[in-house]
Residue frames as qw, qx, qy, qz and C-alpha x, y, z in Angstrom:
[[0.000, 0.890, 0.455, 0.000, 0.00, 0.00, 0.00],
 [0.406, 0.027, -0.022, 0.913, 1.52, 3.38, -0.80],
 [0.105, -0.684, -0.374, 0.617, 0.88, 6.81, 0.65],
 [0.225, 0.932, 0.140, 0.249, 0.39, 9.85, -1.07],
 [0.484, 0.464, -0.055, 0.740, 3.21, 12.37, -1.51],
 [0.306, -0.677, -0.178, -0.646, 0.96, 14.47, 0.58],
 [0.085, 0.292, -0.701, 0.645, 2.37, 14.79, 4.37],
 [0.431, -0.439, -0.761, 0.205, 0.37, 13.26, 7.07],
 [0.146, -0.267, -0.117, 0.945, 0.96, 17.05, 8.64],
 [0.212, 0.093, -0.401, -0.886, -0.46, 19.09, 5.71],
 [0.403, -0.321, -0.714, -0.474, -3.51, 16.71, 5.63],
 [0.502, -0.007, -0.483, 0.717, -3.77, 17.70, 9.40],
 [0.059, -0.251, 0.003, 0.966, -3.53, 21.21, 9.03],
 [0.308, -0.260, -0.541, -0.738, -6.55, 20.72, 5.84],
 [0.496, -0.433, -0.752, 0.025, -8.59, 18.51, 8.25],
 [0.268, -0.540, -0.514, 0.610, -9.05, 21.48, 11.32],
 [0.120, 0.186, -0.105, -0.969, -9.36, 24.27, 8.89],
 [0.377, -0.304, -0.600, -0.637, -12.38, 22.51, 7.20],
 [0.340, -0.500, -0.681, 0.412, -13.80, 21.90, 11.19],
 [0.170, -0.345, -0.250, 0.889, -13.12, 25.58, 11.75],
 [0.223, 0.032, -0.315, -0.922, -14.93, 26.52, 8.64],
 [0.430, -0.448, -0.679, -0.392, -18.19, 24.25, 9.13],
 [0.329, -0.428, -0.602, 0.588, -18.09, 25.52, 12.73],
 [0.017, 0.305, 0.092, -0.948, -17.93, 29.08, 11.93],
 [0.161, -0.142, -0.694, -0.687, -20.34, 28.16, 9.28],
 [0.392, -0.295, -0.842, 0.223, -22.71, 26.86, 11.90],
 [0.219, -0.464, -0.412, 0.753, -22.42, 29.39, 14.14],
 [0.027, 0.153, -0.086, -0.984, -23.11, 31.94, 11.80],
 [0.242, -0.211, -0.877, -0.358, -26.43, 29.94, 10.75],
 [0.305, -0.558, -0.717, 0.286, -27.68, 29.69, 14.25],
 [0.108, -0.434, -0.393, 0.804, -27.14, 33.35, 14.44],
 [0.358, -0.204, -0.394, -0.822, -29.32, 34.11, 11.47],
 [0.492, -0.312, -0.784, -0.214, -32.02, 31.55, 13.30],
 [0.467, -0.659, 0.280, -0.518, -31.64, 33.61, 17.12],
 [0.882, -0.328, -0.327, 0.088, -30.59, 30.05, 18.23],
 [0.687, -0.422, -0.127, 0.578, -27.04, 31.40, 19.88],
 [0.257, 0.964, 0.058, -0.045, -25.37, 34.84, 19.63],
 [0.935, -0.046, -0.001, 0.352, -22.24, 34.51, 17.70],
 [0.407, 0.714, -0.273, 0.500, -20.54, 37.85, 17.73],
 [0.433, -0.724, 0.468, -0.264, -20.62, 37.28, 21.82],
 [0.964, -0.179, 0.195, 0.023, -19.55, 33.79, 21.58],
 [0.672, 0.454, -0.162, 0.562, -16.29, 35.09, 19.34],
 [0.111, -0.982, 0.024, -0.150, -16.15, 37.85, 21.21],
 [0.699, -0.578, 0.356, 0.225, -13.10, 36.58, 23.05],
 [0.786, 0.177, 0.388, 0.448, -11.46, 35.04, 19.91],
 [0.417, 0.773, 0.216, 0.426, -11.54, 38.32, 18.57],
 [0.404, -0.908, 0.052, -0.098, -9.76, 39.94, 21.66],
 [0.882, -0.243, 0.266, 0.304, -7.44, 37.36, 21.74],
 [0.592, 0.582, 0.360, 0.426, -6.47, 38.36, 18.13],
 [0.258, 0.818, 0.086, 0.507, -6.48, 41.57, 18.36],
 [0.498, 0.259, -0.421, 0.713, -4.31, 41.34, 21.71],
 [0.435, -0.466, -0.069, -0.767, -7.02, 43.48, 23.83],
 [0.237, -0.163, 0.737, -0.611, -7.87, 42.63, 27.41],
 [0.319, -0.445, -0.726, -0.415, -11.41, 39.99, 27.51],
 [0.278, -0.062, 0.365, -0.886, -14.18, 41.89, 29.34],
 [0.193, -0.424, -0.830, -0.306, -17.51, 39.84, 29.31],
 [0.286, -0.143, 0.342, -0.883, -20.47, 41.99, 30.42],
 [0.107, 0.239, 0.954, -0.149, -23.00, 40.14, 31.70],
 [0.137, 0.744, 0.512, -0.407, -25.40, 42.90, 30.80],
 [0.467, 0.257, 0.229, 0.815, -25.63, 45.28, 27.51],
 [0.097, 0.466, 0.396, -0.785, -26.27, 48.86, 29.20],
 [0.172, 0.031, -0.442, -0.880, -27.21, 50.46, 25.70],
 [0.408, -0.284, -0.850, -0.174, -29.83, 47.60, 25.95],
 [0.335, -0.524, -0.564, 0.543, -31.05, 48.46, 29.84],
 [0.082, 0.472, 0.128, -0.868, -31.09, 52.74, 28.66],
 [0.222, -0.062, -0.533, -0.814, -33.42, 51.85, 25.74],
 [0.324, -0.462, -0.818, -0.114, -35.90, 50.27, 27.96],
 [0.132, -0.550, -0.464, 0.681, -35.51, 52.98, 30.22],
 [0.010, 0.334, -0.205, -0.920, -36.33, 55.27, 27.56],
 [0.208, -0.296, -0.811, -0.459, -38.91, 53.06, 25.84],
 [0.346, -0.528, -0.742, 0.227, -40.83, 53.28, 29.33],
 [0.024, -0.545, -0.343, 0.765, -40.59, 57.09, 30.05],
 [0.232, -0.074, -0.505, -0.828, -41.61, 57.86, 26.15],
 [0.374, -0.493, -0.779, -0.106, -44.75, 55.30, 27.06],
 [0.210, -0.602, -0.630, 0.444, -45.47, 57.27, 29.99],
 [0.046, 0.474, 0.241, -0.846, -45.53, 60.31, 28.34],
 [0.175, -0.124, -0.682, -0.699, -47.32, 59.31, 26.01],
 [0.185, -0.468, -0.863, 0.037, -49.55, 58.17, 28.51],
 [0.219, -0.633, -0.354, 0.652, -49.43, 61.75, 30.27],
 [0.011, -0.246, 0.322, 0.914, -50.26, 63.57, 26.85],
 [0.358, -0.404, -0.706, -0.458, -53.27, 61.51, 26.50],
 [0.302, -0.627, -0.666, 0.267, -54.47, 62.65, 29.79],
 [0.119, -0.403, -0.018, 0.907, -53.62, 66.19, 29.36],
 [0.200, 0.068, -0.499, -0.840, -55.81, 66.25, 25.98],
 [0.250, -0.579, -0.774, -0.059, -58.64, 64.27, 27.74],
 [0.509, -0.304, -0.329, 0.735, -58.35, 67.06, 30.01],
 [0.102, 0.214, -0.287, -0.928, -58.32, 70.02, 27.70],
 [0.237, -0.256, -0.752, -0.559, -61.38, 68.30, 26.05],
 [0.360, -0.553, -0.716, 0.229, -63.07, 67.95, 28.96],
 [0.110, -0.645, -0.297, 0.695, -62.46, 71.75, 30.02],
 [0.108, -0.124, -0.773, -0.613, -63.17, 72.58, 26.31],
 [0.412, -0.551, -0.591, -0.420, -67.07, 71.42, 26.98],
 [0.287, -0.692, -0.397, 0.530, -67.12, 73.38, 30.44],
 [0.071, -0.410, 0.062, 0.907, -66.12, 76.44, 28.79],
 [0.195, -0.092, -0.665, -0.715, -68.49, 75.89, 25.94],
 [0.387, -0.592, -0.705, -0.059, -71.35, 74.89, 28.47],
 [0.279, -0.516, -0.319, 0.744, -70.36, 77.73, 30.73],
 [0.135, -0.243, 0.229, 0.933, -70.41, 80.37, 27.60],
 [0.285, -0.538, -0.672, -0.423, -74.09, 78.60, 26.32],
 [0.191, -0.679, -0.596, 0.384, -75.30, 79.75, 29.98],
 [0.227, -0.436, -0.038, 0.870, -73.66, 83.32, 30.03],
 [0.009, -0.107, -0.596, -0.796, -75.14, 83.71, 26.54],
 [0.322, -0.558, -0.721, -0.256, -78.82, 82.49, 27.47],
 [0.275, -0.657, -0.422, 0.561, -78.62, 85.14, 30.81],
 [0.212, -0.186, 0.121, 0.952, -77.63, 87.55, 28.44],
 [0.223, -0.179, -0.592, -0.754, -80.34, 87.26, 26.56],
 [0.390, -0.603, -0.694, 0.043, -82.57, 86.80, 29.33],
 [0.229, -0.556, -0.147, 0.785, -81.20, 90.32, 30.99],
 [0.078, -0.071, -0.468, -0.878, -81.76, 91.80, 26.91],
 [0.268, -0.506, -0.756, -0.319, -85.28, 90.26, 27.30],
 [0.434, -0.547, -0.556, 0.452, -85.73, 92.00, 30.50],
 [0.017, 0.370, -0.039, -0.928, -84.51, 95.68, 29.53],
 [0.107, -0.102, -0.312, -0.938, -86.49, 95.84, 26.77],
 [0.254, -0.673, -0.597, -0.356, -89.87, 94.92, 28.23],
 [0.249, -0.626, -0.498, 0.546, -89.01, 97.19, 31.00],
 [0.080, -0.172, 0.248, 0.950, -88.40, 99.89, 28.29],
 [0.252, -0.340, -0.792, -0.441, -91.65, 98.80, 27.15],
 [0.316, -0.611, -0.694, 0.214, -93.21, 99.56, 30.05],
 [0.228, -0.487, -0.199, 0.819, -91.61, 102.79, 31.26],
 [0.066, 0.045, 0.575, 0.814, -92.40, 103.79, 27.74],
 [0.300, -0.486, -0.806, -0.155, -96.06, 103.02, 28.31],
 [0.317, -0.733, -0.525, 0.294, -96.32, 104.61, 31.63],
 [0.057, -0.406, -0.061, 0.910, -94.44, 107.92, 30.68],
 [0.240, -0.204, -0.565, -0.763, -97.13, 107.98, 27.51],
 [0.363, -0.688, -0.600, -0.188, -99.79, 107.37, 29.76],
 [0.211, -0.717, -0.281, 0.602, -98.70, 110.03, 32.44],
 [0.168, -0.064, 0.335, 0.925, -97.71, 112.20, 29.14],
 [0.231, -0.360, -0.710, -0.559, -101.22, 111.73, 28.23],
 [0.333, -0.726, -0.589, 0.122, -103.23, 112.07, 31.62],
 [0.198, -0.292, 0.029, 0.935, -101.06, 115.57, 31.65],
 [0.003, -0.095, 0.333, 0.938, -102.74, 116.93, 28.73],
 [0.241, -0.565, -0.734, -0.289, -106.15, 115.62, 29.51],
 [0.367, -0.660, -0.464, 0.463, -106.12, 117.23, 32.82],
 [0.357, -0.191, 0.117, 0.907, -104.86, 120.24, 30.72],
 [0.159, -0.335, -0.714, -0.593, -107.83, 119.97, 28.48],
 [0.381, -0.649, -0.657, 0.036, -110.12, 119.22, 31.21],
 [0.283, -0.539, -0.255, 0.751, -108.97, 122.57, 33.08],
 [0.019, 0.073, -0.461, -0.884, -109.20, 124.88, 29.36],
 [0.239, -0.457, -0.641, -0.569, -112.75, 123.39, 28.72],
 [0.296, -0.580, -0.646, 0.398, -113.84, 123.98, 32.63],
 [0.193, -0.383, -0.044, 0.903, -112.25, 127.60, 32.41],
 [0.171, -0.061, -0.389, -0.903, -114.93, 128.47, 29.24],
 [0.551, 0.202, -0.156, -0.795, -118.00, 129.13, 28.40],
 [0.571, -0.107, 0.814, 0.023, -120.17, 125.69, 28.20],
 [0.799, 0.436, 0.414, 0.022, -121.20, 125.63, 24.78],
 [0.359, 0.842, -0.396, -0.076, -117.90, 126.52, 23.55],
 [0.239, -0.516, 0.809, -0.151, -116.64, 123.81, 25.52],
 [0.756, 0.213, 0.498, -0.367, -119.31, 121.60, 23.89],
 [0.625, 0.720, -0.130, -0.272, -118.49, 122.51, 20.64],
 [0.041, 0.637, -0.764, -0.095, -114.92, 121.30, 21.14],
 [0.336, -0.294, 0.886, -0.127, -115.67, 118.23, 22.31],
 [0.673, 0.452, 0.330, -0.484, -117.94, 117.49, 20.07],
 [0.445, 0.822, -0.354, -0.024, -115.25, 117.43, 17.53],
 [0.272, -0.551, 0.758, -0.217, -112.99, 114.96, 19.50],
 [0.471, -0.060, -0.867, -0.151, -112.95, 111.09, 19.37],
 [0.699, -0.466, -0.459, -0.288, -115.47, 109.23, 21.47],
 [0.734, -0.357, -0.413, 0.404, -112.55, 107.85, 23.81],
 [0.281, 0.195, -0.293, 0.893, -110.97, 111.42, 24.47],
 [0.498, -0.426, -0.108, -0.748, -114.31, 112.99, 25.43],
 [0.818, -0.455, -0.348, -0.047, -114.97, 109.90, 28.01],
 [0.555, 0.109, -0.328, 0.757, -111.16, 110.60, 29.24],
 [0.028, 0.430, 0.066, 0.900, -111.91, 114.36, 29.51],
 [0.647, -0.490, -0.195, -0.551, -115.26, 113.79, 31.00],
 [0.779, -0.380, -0.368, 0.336, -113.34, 111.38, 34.16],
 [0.533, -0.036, -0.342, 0.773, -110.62, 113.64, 34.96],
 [0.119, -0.372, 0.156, -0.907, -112.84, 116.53, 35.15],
 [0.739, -0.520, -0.312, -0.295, -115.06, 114.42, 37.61],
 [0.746, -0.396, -0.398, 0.359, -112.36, 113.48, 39.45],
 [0.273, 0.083, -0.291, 0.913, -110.56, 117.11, 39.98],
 [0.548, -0.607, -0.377, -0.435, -114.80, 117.58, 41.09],
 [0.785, -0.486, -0.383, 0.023, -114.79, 115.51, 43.51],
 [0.731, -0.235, -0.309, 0.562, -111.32, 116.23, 45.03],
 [0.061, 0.123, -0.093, 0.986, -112.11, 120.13, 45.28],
 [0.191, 0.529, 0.430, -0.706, -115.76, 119.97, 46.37],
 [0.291, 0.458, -0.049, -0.839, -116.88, 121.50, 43.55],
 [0.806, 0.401, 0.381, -0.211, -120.00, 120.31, 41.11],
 [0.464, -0.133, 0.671, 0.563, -118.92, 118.77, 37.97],
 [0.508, 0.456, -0.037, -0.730, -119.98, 120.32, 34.55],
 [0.218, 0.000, 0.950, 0.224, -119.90, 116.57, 33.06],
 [0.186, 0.554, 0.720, -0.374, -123.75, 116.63, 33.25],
 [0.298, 0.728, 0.020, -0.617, -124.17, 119.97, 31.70],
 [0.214, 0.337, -0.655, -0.641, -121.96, 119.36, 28.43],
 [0.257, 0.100, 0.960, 0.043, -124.13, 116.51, 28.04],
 [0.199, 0.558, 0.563, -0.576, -127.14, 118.18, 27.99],
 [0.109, 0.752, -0.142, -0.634, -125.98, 120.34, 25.94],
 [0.007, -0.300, 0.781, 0.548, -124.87, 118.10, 23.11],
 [0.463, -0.035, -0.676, -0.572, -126.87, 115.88, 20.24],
 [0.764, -0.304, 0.466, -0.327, -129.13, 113.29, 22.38],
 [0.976, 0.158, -0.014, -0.148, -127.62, 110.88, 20.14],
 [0.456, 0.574, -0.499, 0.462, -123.90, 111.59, 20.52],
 [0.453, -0.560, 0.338, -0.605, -124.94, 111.97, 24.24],
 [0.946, -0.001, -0.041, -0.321, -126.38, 108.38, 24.13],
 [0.715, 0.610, -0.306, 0.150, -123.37, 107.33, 22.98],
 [0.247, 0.552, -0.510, 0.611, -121.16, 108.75, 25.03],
 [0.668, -0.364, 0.409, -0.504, -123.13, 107.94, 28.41],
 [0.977, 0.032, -0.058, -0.203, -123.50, 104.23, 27.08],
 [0.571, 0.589, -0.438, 0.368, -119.87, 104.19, 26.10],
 [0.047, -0.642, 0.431, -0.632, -119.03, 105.59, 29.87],
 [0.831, -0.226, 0.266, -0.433, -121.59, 102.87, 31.74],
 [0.877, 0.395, -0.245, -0.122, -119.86, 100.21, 29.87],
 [0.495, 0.579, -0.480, 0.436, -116.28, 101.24, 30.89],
 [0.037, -0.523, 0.611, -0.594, -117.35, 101.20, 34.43],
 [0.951, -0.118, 0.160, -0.237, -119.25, 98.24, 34.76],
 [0.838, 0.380, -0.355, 0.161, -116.12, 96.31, 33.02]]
């Protein structure tokens, strides 16, 4: 039986490098698969190599300050969703607060103007009871059938007006009323009128 030419050595030397390469081959396999991590498992070999003290951390900080940082982003994420529930929430208070303020205004608008309404009213009715009593004093102060004649000429309701206030500044001086007379003195059918008109207003 003869050998090869080829050293026993040299066939050796072929025989661990092809180990080394299906190892490293391996390894690098598993680390595509997550099954082992081979840049820490070299990690040494490569120290060795490159002469370099071996440190092994048992821990990778970078690793440890991204979780801390994963967790305080989360929380403020959490604390920016509560700050905007928040704001929403005071949001519809200030919108429910500005529906009231609105609806009082307008309840305080609603208010002035029927009181303007009113005052309006009563200073036109004291403007008016002025210038009846003025009347009523101008027709007392003449002649009655010049004072007939006016009123004759007048609407129904002023003449009934006329014809109260000068009863009542009668009554509150004593002194007879000339109501009676102008009557007399006028149509009997305008009279009619005007008496019926007057009985009406004070039965009601």
């Amino acid at each position: 039986m003869e050998y090869s030419s080829v050293g026993a050595g040299f066939r050796v030397v072929i025989l661990l490098l092809l180990v080394a390469v299906l190892v490293l081959g391996g390894l690098v396999w598993f680390d595509y698969l997550g099954i082992v991590d081979a840049k820490r498992l070299l990690a040494p070999v490569f120290t060795l190599i490159r002469g370099e003290r071996i440190v092994v951390d048992s821990e990778d900080p970078l690793l440890l300050e991204k979780e801390r940082l994963d967790k305080q982003l989360e929380a403020l994420a959490i604390r920016s969703e509560e700050l905007a529930a928040g704001e929403q929430e005071l949001a519809a208070g200030q919108a429910e607060v500005d529906q009231m303020v609105e609806q009082l205004e307008e309840r305080e608008q609603t208010i002035e103007d029927r009181e303007k309404v009113f005052n309006e009213r009563v200073q036109a009715f004291e403007n008016r009871r002025v210038n009846l009593q003025r009347n009523s004093d101008y027709l007392v102060g003449m002649p009655p059938g010049n004072a007939v004649k006016i009123l004759l000429q007048m609407e129904d309701q002023d003449v009934i007006d006329i014809f109260r206030i000068t009863e009542e500044q009668a009554q509150a001086t004593g002194e007879l009323s000339l109501v009676s007379y102008w009557l007399s003195l006028m149509p009997a059918e305008r009279a009619a009128v005007l008496q019926r008109k007057m009985s009406r207003k004070t039965g009601s």
